[in-house]
MDAnalysis code that builds the backbone (N, CA, C; Angstrom):
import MDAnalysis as mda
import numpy as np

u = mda.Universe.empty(582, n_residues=194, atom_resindex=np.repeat(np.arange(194), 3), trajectory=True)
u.add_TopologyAttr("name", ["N", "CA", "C"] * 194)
u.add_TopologyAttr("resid", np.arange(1, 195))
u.add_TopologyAttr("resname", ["UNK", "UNK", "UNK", "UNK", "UNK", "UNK", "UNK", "UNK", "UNK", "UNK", "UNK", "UNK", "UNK", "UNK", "UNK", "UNK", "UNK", "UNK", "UNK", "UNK", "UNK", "UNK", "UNK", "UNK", "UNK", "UNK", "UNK", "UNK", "UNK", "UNK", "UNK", "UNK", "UNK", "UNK", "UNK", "UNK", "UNK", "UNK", "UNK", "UNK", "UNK", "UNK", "UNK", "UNK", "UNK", "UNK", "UNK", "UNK", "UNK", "UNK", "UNK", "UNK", "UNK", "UNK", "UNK", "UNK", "UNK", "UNK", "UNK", "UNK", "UNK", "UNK", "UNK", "UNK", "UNK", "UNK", "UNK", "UNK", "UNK", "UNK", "UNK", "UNK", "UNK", "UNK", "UNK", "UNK", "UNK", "UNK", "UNK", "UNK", "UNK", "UNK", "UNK", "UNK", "UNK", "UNK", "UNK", "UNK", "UNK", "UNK", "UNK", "UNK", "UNK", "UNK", "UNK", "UNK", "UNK", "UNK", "UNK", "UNK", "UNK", "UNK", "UNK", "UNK", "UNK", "UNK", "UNK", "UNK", "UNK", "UNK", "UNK", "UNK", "UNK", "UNK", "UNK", "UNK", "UNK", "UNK", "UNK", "UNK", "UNK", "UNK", "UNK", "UNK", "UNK", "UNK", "UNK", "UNK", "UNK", "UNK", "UNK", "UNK", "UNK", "UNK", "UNK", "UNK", "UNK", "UNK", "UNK", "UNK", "UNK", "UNK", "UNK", "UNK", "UNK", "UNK", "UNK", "UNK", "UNK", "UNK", "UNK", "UNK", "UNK", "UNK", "UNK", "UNK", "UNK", "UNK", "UNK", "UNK", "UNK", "UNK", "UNK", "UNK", "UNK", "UNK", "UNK", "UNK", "UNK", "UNK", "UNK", "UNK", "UNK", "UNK", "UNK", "UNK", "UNK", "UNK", "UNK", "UNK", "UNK", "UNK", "UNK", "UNK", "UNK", "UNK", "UNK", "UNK", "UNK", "UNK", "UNK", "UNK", "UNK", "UNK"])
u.atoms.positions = np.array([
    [18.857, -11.113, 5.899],
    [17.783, -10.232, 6.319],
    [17.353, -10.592, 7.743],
    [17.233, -9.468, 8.389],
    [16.428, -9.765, 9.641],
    [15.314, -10.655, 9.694],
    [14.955, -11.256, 11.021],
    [13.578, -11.959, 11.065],
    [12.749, -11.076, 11.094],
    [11.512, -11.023, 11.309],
    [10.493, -10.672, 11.442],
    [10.250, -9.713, 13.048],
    [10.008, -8.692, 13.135],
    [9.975, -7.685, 14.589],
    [8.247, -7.190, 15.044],
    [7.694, -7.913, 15.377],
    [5.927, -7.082, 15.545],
    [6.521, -6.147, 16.192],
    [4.634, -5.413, 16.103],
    [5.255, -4.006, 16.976],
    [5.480, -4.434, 18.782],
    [5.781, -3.330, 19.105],
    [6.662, -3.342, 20.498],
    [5.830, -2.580, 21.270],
    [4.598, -3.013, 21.657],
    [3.495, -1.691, 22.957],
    [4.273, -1.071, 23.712],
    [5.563, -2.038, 24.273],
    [6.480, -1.132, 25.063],
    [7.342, -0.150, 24.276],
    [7.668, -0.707, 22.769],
    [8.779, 0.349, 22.414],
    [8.400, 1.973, 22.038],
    [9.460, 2.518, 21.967],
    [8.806, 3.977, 21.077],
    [8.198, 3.824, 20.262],
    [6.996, 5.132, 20.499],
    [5.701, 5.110, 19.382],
    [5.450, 6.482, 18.951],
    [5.518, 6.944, 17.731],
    [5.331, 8.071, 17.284],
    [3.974, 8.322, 16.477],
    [2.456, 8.918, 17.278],
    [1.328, 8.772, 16.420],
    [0.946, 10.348, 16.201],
    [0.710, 9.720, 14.735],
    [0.013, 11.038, 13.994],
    [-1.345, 11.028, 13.241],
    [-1.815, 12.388, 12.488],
    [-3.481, 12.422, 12.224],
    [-3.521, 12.886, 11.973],
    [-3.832, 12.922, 10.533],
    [-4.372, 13.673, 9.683],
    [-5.811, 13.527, 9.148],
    [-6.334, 12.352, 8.237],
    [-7.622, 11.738, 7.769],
    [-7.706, 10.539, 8.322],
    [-6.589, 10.300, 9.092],
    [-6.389, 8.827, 9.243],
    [-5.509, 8.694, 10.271],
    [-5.428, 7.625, 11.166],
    [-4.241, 7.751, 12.528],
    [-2.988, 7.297, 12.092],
    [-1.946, 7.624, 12.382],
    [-0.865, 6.904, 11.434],
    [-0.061, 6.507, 12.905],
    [0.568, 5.242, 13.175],
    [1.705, 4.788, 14.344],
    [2.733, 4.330, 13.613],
    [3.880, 5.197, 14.113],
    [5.148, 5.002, 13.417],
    [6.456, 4.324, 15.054],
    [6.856, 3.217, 14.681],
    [7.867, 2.785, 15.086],
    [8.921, 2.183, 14.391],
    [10.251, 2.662, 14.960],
    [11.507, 1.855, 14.432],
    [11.492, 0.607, 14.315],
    [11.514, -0.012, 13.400],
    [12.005, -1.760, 13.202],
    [10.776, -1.990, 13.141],
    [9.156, -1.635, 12.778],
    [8.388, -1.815, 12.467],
    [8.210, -2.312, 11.297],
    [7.254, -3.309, 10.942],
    [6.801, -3.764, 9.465],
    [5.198, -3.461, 9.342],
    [4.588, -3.049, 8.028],
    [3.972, -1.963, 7.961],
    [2.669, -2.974, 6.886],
    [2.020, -3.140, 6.852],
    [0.776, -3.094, 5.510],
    [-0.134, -1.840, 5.428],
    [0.482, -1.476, 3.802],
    [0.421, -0.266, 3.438],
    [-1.014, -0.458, 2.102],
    [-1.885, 0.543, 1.981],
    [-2.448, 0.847, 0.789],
    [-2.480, 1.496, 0.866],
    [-2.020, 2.125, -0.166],
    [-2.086, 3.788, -1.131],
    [-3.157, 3.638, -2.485],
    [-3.777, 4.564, -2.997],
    [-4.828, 4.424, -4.097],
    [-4.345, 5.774, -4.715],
    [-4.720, 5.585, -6.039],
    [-4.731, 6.866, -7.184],
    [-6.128, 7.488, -6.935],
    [-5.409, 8.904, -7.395],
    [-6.453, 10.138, -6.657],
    [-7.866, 10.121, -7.263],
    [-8.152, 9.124, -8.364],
    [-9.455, 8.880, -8.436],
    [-9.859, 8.339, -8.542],
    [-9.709, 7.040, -7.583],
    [-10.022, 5.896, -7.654],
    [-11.487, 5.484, -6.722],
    [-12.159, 6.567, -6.313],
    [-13.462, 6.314, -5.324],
    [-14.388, 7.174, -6.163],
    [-15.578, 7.253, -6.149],
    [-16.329, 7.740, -6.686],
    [-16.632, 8.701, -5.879],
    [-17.166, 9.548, -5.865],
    [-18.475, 11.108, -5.230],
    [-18.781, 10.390, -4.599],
    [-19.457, 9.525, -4.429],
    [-20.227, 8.979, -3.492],
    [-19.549, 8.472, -1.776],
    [-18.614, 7.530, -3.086],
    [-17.802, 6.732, -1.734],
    [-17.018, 7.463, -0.909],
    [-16.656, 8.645, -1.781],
    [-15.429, 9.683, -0.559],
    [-16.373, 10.468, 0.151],
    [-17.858, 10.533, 0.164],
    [-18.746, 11.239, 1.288],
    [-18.950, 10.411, 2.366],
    [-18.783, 9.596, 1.891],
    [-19.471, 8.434, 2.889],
    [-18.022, 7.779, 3.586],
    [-17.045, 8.269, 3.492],
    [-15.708, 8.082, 3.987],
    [-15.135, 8.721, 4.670],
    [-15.551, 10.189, 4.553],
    [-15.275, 10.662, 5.523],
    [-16.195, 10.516, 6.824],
    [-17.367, 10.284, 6.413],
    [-18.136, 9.602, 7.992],
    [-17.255, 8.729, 8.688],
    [-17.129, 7.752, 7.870],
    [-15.884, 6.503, 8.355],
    [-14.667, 6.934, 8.944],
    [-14.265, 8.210, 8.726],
    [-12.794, 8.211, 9.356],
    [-12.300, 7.889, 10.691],
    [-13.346, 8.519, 11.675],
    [-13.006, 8.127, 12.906],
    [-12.813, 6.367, 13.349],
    [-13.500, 5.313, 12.047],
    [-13.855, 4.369, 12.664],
    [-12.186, 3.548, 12.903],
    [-11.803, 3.932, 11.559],
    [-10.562, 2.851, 10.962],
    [-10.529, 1.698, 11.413],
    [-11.346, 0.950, 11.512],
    [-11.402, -0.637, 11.687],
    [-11.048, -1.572, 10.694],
    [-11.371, -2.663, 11.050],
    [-11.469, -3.759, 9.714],
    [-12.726, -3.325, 9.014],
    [-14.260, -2.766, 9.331],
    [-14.959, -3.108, 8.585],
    [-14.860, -2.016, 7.691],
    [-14.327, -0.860, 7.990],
    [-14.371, 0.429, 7.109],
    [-13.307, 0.063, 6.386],
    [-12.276, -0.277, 6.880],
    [-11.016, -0.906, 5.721],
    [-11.743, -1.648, 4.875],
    [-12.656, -2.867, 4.940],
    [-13.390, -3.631, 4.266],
    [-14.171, -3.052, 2.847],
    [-14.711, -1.713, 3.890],
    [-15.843, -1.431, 3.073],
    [-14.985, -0.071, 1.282],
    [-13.905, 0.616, 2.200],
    [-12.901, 1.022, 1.405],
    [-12.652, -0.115, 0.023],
    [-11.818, -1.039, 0.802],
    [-11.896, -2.232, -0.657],
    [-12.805, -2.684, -1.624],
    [-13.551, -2.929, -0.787],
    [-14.660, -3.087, -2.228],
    [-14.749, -2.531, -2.751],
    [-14.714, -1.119, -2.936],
    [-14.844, 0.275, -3.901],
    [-13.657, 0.445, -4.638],
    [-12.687, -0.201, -4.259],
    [-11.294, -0.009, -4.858],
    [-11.184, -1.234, -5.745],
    [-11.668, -2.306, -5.457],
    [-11.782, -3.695, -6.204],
    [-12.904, -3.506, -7.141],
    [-13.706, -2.552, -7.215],
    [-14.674, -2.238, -8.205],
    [-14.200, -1.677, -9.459],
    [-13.118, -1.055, -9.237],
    [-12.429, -0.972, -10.778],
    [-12.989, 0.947, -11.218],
    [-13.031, 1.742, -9.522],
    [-13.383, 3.162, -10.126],
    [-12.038, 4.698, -10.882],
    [-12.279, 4.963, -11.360],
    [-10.795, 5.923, -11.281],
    [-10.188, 5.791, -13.504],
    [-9.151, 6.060, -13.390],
    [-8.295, 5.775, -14.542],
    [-7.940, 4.444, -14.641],
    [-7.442, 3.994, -13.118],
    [-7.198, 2.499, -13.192],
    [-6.015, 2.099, -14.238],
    [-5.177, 3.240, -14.322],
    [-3.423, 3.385, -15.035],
    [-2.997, 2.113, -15.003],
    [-2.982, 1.202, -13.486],
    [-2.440, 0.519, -13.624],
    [-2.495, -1.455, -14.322],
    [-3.997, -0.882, -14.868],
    [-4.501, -1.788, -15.834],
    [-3.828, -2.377, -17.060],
    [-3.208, -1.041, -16.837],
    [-1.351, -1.699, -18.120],
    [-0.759, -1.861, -18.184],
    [-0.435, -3.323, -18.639],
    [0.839, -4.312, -17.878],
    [2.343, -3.014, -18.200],
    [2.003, -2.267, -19.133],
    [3.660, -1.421, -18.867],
    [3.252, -0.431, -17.519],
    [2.184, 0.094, -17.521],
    [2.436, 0.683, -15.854],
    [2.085, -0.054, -14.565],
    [1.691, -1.118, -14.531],
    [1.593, -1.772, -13.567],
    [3.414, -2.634, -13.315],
    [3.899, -2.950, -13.986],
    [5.366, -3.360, -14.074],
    [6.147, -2.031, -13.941],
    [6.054, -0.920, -14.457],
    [6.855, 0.270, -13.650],
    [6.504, 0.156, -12.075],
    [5.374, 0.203, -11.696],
    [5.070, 0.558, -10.374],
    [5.587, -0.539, -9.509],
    [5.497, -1.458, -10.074],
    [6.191, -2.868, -8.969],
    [7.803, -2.947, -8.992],
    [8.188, -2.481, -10.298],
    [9.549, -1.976, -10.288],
    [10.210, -0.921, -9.010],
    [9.150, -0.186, -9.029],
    [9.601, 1.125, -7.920],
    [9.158, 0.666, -6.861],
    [8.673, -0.354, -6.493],
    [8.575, -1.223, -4.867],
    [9.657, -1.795, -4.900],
    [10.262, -2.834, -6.009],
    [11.450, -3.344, -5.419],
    [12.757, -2.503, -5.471],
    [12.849, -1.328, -6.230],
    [13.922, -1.065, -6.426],
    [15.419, -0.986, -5.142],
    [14.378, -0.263, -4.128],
    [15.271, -0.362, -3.055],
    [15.295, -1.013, -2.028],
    [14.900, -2.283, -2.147],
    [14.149, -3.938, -1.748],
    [15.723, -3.882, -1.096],
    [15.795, -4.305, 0.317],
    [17.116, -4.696, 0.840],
    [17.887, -3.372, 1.333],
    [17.783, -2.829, 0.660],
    [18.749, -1.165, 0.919],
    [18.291, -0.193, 2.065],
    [17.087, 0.056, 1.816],
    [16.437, 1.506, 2.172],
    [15.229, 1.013, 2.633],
    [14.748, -0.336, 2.461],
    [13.553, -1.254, 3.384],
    [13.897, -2.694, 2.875],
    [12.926, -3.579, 3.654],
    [12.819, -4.750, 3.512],
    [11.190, -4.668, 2.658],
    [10.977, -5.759, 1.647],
    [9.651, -5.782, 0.994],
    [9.157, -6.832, 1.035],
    [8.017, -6.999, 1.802],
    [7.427, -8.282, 1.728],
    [6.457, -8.791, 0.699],
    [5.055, -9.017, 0.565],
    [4.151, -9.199, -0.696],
    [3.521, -8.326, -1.085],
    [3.516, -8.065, -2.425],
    [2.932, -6.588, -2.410],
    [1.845, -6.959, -3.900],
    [1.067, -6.063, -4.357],
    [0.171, -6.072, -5.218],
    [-0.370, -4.986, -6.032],
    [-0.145, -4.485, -6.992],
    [-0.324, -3.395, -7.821],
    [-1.427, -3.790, -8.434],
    [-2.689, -3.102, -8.069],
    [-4.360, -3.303, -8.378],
    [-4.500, -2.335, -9.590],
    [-5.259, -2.577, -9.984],
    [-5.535, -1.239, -11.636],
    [-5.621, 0.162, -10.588],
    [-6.269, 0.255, -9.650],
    [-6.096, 1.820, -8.806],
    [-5.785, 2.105, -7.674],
    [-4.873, 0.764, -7.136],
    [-4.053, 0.998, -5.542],
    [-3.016, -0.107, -5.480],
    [-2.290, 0.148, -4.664],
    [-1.122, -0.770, -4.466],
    [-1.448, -1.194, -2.543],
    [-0.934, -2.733, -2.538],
    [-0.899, -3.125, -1.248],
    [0.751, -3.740, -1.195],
    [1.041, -3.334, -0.175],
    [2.471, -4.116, 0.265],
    [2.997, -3.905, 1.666],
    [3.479, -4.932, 2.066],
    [4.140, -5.420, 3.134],
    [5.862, -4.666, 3.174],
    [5.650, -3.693, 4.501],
    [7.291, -3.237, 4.599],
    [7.574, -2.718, 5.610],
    [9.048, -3.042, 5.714],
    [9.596, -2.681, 7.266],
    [10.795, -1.905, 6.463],
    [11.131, -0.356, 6.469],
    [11.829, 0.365, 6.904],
    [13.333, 0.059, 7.363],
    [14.244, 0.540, 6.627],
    [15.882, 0.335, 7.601],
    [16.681, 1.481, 7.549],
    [17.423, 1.529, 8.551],
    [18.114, 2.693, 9.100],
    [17.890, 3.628, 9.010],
    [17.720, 5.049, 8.618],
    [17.355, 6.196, 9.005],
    [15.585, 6.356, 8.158],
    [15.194, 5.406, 7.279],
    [14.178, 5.433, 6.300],
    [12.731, 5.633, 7.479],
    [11.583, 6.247, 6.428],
    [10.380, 6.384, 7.549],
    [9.259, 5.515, 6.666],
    [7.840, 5.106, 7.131],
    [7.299, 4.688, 6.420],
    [6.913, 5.710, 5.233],
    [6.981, 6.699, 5.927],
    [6.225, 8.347, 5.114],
    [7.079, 8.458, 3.937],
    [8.645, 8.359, 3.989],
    [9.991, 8.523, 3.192],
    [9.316, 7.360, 2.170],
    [9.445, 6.484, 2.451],
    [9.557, 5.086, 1.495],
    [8.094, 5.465, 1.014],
    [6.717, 5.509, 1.051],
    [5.943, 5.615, 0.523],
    [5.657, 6.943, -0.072],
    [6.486, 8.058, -0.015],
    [6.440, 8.870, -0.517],
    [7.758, 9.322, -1.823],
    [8.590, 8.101, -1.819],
    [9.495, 8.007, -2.570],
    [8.433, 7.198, -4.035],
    [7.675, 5.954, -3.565],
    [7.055, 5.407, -4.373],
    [6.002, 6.486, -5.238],
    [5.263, 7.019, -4.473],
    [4.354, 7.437, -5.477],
    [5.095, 9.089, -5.968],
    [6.055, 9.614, -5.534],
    [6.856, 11.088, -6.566],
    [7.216, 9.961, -7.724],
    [8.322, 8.888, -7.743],
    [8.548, 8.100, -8.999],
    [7.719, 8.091, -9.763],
    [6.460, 7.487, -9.489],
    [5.946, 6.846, -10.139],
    [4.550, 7.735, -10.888],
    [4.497, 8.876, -10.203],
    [3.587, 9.940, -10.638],
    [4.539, 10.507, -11.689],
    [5.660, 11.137, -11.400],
    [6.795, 11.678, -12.462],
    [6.699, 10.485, -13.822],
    [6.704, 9.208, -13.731],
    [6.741, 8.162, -15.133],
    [5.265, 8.510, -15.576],
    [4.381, 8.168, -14.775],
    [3.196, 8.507, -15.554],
    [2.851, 9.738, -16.119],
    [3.264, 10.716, -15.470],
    [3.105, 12.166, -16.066],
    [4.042, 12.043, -17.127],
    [5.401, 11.855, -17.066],
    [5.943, 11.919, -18.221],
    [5.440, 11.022, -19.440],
    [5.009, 9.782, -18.946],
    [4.613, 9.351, -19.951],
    [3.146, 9.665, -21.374],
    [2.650, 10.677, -20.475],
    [1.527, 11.143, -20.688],
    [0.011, 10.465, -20.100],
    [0.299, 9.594, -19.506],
    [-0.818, 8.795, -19.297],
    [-1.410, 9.620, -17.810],
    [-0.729, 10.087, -16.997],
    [-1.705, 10.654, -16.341],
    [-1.111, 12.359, -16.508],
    [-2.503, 13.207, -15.990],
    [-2.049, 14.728, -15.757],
    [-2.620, 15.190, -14.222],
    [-2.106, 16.172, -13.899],
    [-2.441, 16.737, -12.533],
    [-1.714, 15.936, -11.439],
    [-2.551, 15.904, -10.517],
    [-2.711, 15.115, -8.854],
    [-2.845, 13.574, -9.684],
    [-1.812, 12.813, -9.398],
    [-2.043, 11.325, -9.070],
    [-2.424, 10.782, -8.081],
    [-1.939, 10.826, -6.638],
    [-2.436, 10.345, -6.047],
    [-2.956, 10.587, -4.562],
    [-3.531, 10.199, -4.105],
    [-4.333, 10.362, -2.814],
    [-3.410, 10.987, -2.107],
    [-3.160, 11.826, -1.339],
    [-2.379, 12.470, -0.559],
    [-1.925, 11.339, 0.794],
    [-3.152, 11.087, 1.467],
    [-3.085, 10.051, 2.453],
    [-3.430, 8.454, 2.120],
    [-2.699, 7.562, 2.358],
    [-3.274, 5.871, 2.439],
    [-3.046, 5.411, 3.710],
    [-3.951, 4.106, 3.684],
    [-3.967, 3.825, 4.732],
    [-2.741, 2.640, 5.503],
    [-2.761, 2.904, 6.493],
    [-1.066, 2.101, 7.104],
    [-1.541, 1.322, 8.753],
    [-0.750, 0.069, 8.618],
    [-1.283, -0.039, 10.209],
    [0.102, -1.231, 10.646],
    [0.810, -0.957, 11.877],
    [1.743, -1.935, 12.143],
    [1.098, -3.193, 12.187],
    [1.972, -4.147, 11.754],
    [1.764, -5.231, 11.924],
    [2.009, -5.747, 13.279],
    [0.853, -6.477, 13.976],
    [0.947, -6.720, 15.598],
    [1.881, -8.135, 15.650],
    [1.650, -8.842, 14.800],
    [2.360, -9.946, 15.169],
    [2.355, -11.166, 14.538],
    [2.698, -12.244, 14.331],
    [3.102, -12.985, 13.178],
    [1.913, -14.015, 12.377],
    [0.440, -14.253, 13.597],
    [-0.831, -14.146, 12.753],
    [-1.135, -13.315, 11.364],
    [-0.919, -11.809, 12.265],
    [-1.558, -10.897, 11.479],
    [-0.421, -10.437, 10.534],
    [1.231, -10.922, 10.127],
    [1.326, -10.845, 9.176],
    [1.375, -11.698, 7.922],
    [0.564, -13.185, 8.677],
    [0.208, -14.135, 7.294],
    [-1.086, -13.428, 6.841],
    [-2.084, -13.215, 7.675],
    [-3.369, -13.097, 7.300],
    [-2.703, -11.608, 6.008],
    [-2.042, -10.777, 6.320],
    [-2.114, -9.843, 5.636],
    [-1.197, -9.912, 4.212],
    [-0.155, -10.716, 4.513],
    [1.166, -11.394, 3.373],
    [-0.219, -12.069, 2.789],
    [-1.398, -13.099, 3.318],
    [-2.353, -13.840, 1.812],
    [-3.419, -12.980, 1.719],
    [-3.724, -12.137, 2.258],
    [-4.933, -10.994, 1.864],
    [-4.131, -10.672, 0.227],
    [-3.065, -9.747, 0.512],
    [-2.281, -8.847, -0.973],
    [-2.217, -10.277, -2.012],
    [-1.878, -11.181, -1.877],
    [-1.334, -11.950, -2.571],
    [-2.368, -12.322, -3.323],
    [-3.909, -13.052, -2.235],
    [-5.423, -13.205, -2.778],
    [-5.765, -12.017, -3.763],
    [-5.705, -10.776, -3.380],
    [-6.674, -9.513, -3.722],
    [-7.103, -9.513, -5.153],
    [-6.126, -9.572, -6.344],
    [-6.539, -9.828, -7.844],
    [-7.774, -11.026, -7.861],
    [-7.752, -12.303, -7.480],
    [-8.061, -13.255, -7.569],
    [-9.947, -12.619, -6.755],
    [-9.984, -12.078, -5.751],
    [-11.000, -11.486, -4.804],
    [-11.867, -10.848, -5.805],
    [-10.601, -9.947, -6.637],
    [-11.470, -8.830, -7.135],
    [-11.742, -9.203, -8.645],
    [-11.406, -10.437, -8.804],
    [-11.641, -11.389, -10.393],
    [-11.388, -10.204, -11.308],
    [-10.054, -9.864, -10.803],
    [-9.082, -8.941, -11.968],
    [-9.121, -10.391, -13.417],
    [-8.689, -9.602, -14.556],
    [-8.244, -10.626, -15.591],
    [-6.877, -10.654, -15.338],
    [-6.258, -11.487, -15.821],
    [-4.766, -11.753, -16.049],
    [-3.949, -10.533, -16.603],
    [-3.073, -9.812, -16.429],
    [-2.104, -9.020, -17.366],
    [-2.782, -7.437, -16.725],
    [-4.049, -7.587, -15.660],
    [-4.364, -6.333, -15.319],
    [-3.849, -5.845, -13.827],
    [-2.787, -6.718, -13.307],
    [-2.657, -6.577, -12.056],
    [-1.089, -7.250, -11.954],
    [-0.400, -6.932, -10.503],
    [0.918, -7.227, -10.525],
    [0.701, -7.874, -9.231],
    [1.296, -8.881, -8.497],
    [1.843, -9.196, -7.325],
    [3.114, -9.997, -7.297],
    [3.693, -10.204, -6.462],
    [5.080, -10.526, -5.992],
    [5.499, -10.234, -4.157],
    [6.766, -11.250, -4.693],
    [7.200, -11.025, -2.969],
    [8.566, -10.065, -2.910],
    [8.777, -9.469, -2.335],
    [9.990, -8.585, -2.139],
    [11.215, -9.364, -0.979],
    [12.067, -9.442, -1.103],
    [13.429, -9.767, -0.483],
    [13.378, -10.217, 1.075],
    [12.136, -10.242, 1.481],
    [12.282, -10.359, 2.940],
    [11.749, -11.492, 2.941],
    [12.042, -12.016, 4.274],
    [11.688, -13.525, 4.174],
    [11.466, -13.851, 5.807],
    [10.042, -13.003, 5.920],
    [9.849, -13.212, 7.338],
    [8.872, -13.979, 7.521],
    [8.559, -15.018, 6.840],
    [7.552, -16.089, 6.469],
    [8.287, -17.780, 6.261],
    [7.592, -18.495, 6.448],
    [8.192, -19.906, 6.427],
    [7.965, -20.228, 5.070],
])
């Protein structure tokens, strides 16, 4: 596996906006959260969209806590769908991306990933949640819209900020004094860490 690539200020940069700013570069590695579509309360998604323009750490901050509060269906509270969903992070671990630490919360997933050869972050995270909405729907456990249309994404600048973010995912159960058997983490195939 490759080493480790921060982003490149000089290299190509492709930015987009929708609810949220998204910067897409080649050979980029990515910390990603995605959340299930009802995982915030009335409250918190009014008061989020105030936040959009901010996208900082503290609105990222303030996002988590509401997500570590345990709001929504929280599907993945069961060790059989929380083990599907970490299944469909590694599946194409090495192939179609590199996967670094990732964490399946009862109502969002965090993980570390860099993209290979023609793959986008949009592709790979939009491969994860069609899977994994299709198992849960089939399984019956969820109906409708699973999940959030948009999550939030930000390149990783550089090899600080991808320990701080590789022990943020890894901490997060432990943060959010999940119980045991209600949460998934692991490391994926890459090994851009000592």
């Amino acid at each position: 596996m490759p080493a480790f690539q921060p982003f490149d200020p000089r290299g190509p940069l492709t930015q987009s906006w929708r609810n949220l700013p998204h910067w897409d570069q080649p050979g980029a590695t990515y910390f990603l959260t995605f959340r299930l579509a009802d995982s915030l309360p009335a409250a918190a998604r009014a008061r989020l969209a105030e936040m959009r323009d901010l996208n900082d750490a503290e609105s990222f901050a303030w996002i988590e806590r509401h997500l570590d509060a345990g709001a929504g269906s929280c599907v993945f509270a069961q060790p059989e769908n929380a083990a599907m969903m970490a299944a469909a992070l590694r599946h194409f671990d090495g192939t179609r991306y590199e996967l670094g630490a990732y964490a399946v919360m009862p109502n969002h997933v965090h993980a570390l990933v860099r993209p290979l050869g023609g793959e986008t972050r949009a592709k790979v995270v939009h491969a994860w949640k069609s899977y994994s909405a299709r198992e849960l729907q089939r399984a019956g456990v969820q109906h409708g819209h699973v999940w959030q249309e948009e999550g939030f994404d930000r390149i990783v600048r550089d090899e600080s900020e991808l320990r701080r973010f590789h022990d943020y995912i890894l901490a997060n159960p432990t943060v959010a004094r999940l119980p045991a058997g209600t949460f998934v983490i692991g490391t994926g195939k890459a090994k851009w860490l000592p």
